[in-house]
C-alpha positions, 0 to 999 in steps of 0.5 A: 500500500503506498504510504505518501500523503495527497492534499487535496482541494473540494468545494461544495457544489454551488459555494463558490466561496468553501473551501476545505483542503484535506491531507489524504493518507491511506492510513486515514482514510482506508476507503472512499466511504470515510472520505465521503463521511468525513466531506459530508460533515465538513460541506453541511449538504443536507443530503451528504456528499454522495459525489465527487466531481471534476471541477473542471469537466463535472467528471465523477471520481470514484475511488480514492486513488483518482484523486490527484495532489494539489487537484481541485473537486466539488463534494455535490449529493448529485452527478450534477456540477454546478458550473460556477467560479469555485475558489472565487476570492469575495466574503462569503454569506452571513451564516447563524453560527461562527466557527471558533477555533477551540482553545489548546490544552495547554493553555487558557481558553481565550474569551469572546463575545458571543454577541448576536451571531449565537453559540461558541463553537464546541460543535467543532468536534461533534462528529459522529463516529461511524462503522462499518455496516449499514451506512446512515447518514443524519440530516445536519442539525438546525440551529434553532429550540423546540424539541421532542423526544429524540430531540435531534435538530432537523431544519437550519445547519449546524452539524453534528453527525449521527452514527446511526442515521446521522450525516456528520462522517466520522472516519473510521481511521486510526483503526478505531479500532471512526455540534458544538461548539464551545469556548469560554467566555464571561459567564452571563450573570446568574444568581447561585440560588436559582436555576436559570430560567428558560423561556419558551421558544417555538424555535425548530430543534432537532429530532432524533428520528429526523435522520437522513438516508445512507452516507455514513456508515455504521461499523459493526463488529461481527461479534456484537449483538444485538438483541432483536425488537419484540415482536409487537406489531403496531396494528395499521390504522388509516391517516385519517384515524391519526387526524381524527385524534390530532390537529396537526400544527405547525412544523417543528422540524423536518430530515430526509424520511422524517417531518416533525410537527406540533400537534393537539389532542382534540378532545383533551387539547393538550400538545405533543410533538408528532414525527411523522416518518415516510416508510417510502424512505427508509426501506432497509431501516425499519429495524433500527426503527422498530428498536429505538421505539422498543426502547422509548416504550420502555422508559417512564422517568420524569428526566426521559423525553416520553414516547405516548403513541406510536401509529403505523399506516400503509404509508407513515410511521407517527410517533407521538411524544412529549413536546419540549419547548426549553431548547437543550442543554447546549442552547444553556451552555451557549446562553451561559457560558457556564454554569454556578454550581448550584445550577450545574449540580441539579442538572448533573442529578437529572442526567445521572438519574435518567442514565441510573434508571437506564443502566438499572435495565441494562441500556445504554444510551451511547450519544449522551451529550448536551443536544440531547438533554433538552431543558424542560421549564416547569410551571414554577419557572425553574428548569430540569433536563429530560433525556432524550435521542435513542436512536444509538441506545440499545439493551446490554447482553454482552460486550458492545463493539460498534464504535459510534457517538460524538467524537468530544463525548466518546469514551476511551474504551469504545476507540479500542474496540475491545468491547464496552458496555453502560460505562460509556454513558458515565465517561460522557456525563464526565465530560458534559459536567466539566463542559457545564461548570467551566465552558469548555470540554477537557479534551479538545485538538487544538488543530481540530484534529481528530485522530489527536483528539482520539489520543488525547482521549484514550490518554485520559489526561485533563487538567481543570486549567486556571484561573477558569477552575478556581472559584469550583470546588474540590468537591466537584473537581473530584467527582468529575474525576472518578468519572473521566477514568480510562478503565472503565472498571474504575469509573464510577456508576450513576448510583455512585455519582448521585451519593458523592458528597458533591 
């Protein structure tokens, strides 16, 4: 095999003014499938990047080795080149989120002005690490905050990929063994004795069966299994069955087999969120489907987004869930910066509760992270977190070996692949709780480097930097730190972490 690198220039089609150059080595991208992961999440393209294209002459390229040094392509969803001026020196349009560079390890993250441009950017690192079975690709993550029960944004752009239907490529290099955005910033002023209080927004958020169709593939190890959905069959009924008992509302949110919309119970008027899949568009998915369902039916926990109904007709899948209008957690963060203790105390027992009472029977969830902690305002103005997104989570009966989740989340144990199983959960919930009371995450490549993220992670090492870590407890530093713990035989449990002294 040739060991010599290629830089290669692409662009997405119709963009003149993108540009994103890629080092090319066999040992990081080992087929054409993870380059187009990793392009899909790079360019945003709703659909993926399914084509490579001549610059020039529109000619499709179809392998890895077609690619010629110092050569320019268009990454477009279709054989169809958009004949442009790619490379066009000018400014490029206004997008709703900045692209921030995240700060070294080494030294203190510097401060910014969010202003009105939104989020600091941590979603730098959220791509989705892939597999290898079938490839599932993710609509790209709207920047906006209504949510339900899987809670995966679908209308807008940010990024964030999604092992299981996600669009965000993680390359499955390394031999894994393959959307946020996050800097510190003056935390927004908050009283230490209260929750933050969120107010409501109709805003589109994400939605976790709101995922699109096959660019990213999903490694599975021969070796894993996983358990099969019951055998309940959802009984079909008609459209207008489903319309009798709901009045649709407007759209919350929509992805490549999905439409997220708000509705209203008729008789009793209270509202839900209604996901409404096209069983036209996920042919080959219907098990992965049926699985996460499977899942949702069993949790009843007030920090678990609730699935009430599902409906199956001749042609559409509706599932009926909670509506949530508080945005998510990193809606929170971004707002915040960062959180008081008191504050970051009681959403850090919402998390762990929800992962206790999981865990209690064997599920794990696999992408915890703060889009898929969705803020829940109660009536008294105060704030708690529901779980939501399960389309990665499956039932434990043995050593998991897919490599899946979001790159700043992953566990140690998971890039190994030597199997792992609820711990994984644990490692993430380290890793949000840092982000919550200081602004930025513990490991972070500060040349956005994945595979030197991927060694920073598997190294364990983290340090809670000055001046950002002086005002927080050694209480809460310690239990930080039976969390993030390499040997996942020596991290602690979520019954654990709700006892510490913290």
């Amino acid at each position: 095999m040739k060991t010599t690198s290629k830089t290669v220039i692409f662009y997405k089609n119709g963009d003149v003014f993108s540009k994103y150059p890629v080092t090319i080595t066999p040992r990081k991208y080992r087929s054409f499938d993870i380059l187009l992961a990793e392009l899909s999440m790079k360019t945003e393209l709703p659909q993926g990047v399914r084509y490579l294209l001549d610059k020039e002459n529109g000619a499709q390229v179809k392998n890895i080795e077609d690619l010629q040094d110092g050569k320019e392509y268009v990454c477009a969803s279709n054989a169809r080149l958009k004949r442009l001026a790619y490379g066009k020196k000018g400014l490029p349009g206004w997008r709703s989120k900045q692209h921030i560079d995240l700060p070294p390890i080494t030294n203190p993250p510097p401060t910014r002005n969010l202003g009105s441009t939104g989020s600091s950017d941590i979603r730098t690192h959220y791509r989705r690490i892939e597999t290898k079975a079938p490839r599932r690709l993710e609509p790209l993550k709207p920047n906006t905050a209504s949510r339900t029960s899987d809670a995966k944004q679908v209308t807008s752009h940010q990024r964030v990929l999604k092992l299981h239907h996600g669009n965000e490529g993680i390359r499955h290099n390394r031999d894994i063994k393959h959307h946020p955005k996050h800097q510190d910033v003056s935390p927004k002023a908050s009283t230490d004795n209260a929750l933050p209080k969120i107010t409501d927004s109709n805003n589109n958020r994400d939605y976790s069966h709101t995922k699109a169709d096959n660019n990213n593939k999903d490694l599975k190890s021969p070796n894993e299994r996983k358990p099969q959905s019951p055998k309940y069959k959802r009984p079909l009924v008609t459209d207008k069955e489903v319309t009798d008992v709901y009045n649709f509302g407007q759209k919350l949110g929509d992805g490549n087999f999905a439409i997220v919309r708000q509705c209203k119970d008729k008789i009793t008027q209270k509202e839900f969120a209604i996901k409404i899949i096209d069983k036209r568009k996920i042919r080959g998915k219907e098990k992965m489907i049926d699985d996460e369902i499977a899942i949702m039916r069993r949790c009843r926990h007030p920090n678990i987004v609730r699935l009430f109904e599902d409906y199956d007709s001749a042609t559409e899948i509706y599932l009926v869930m909670e509506l949530i209008k508080g945005g998510d957690l990193f809606d929170a963060i971004s707002s915040s910066v960062k959180f008081t203790e008191h504050v970051a105390k009681s959403y850090f027992r919402d998390m762990c509760k929800a992962l206790a009472y999981l865990h209690k029977r064997k599920i794990v969830h696999r992408d915890l992270k703060p889009e898929n902690l969705l803020v829940h305002k109660r009536s008294d103005g105060q704030t708690h977190l529901k779980l939501a997104d399960f389309g990665l989570a499956m039932e434990v009966t043995a050593p998991i070996f897919t490599v899946c989740g979001t790159p700043t989340y992953v566990a140690p144990e998971i890039l190994e692949e030597n199997g792992y199983g609820l711990k994984v959960d644990m490692w993430a919930a380290g890793v949000i709780t840092y982000i919550m009371l200081c602004g930025f995450p513990p490991f972070r490549s500060p040349n956005r480097d994945q595979d030197e993220l991927f060694d920073l992670i598997q190294s364990g090492e983290f340090e809670f930097l000055s001046p950002y870590w002086d005002p927080v407890s050694d209480d809460a530093k310690d239990l930080i730190s039976t969390m993030l713990v390499v040997d996942p035989t020596k991290r602690a449990t979520a019954d654990q972490v709700l006892q510490h002294r913290w």
